[in-house]
N, C-alpha and C positions, 0 to 999 in steps of 0.2 A: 332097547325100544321103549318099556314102559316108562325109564326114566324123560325121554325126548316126547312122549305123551303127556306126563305130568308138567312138562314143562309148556307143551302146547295150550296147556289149559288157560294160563294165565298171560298168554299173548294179548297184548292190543293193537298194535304197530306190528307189519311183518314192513321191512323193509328190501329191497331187493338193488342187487347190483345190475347191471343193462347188459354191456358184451360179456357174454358167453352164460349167461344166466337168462335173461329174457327175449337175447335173438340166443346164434351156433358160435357166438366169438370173430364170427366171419366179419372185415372191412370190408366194404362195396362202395368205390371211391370211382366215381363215373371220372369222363374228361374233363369235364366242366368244373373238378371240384367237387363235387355234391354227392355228401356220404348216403348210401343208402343201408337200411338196413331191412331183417324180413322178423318179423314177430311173428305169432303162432296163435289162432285166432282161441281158441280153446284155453291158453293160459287167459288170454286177456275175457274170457267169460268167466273162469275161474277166481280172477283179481274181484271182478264186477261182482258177482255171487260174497265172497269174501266181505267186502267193504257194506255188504247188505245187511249182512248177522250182526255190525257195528263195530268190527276190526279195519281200522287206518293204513292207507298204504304208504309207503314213499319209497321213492330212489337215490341213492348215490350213486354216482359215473363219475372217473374220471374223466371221459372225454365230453363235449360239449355236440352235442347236435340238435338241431330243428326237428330234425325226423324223432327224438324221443320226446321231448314239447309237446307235440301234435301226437303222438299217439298215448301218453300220460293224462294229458286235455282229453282226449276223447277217453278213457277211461274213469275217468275222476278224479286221478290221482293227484291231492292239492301237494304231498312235500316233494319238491323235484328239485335235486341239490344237482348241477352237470357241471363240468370240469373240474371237479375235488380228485388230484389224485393222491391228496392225503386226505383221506373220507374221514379219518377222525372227528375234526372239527365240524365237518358238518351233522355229524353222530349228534354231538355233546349239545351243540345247536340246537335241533330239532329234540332232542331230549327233555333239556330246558324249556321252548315252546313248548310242549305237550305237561310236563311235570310231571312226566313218570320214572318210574326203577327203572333200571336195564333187566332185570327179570318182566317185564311187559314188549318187551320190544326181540322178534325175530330179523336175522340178515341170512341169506342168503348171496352165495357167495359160488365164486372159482377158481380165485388165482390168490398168489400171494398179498397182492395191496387187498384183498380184503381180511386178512387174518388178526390185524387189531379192533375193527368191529366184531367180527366172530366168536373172539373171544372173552369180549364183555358183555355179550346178548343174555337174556333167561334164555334163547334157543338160537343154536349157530347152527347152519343148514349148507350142505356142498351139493351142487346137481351132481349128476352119474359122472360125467367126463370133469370131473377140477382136479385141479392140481392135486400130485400126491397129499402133501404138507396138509391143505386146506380139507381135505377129506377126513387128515389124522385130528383137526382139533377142533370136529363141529359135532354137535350131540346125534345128527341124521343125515340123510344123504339122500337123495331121489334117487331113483331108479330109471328117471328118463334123461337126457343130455339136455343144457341147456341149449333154450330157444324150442325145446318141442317135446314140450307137455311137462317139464319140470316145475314151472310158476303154479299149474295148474293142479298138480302132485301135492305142492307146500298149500296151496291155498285149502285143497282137499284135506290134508292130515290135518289141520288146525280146526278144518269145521267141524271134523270127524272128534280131537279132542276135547271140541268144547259143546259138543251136542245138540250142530246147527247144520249139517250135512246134509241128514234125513230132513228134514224140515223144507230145506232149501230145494233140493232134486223131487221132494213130491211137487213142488206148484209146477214142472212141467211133465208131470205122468197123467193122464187121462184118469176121470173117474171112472171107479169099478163100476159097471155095469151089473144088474141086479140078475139071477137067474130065474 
């Protein structure tokens, strides 16, 4: 644990993977065609809180959907890599834009395609429910299953290591009142 702490410290970039990380891994493929997906409104205050202390988000997906566009857009999220199912490339990509270490950059992850970013991050992250494999070669793990409350877990540990947590959850506690 203090090792995936010391490593939080130095995050700039958390990056996150979409199915089964920031929705349940569920498809929702109506008749029409048109994927739906359900997000977890809590991770996405957690993303928004996050990107406030001056930590950058982005996604890789392999799949391509409108419905992540339109909810990445409404969070602020500017690096949205969709249909990489070799996410590598678009790693090395956004890497080079930014011109940081891979010791600044977190991914979170589930399944197998995400185990060659995992394993080049300063901090690889598995939600509760990933794959065996991906749990054995990431520095931490949430505790909640992705799509409900895991994005929000990583965005908290990171604030929590870098000593913008407290800072952040006092602007919505009420002032103490005098006695």
């Amino acid at each position: 644990m203090q090792d995936a702490i010391e490593r939080a410290k130095a995050i700039r970039v958390v990056i996150f993977d979409v199915d089964g990380v920031l929705t349940d891994g569920r498809l929702i493929i109506g008749d029409d065609g048109q994927e739906y997906k359900a997000f977890h409104s809590r991770d996405g205050h957690g993303m928004a809180m996050l990107q406030q202390t001056g930590v950058s988000l982005a996604v890789i997906t392999g799949r391509q959907s409108q419905v992540v566009r339109l909810r990445m857009e409404s969070l602020g999220v500017r690096h949205v890599y969709q249909g990489r199912r070799d996410k590598t490339p678009a790693y090395e990509e956004l890497k080079a834009r930014l011109e940081l270490a891979d010791s600044a950059f977190a991914y979170v992850g589930d399944d197998v395609i995400d185990l060659p970013i995992l394993s080049q991050v300063g901090l690889g992250v598995a939600v509760a429910d990933a794959h065996p494999l991906v749990k054995a070669h990431c520095h931490w793990q949430t505790e909640n299953p992705g799509g409900r409350g895991a994005a929000r877990e990583v965005c908290e540990f990171i604030m929590r290591a870098q000593d913008t947590l407290e800072p952040m959850l006092a602007r919505y506690l009420p002032p103490l009142k005098a006695v």
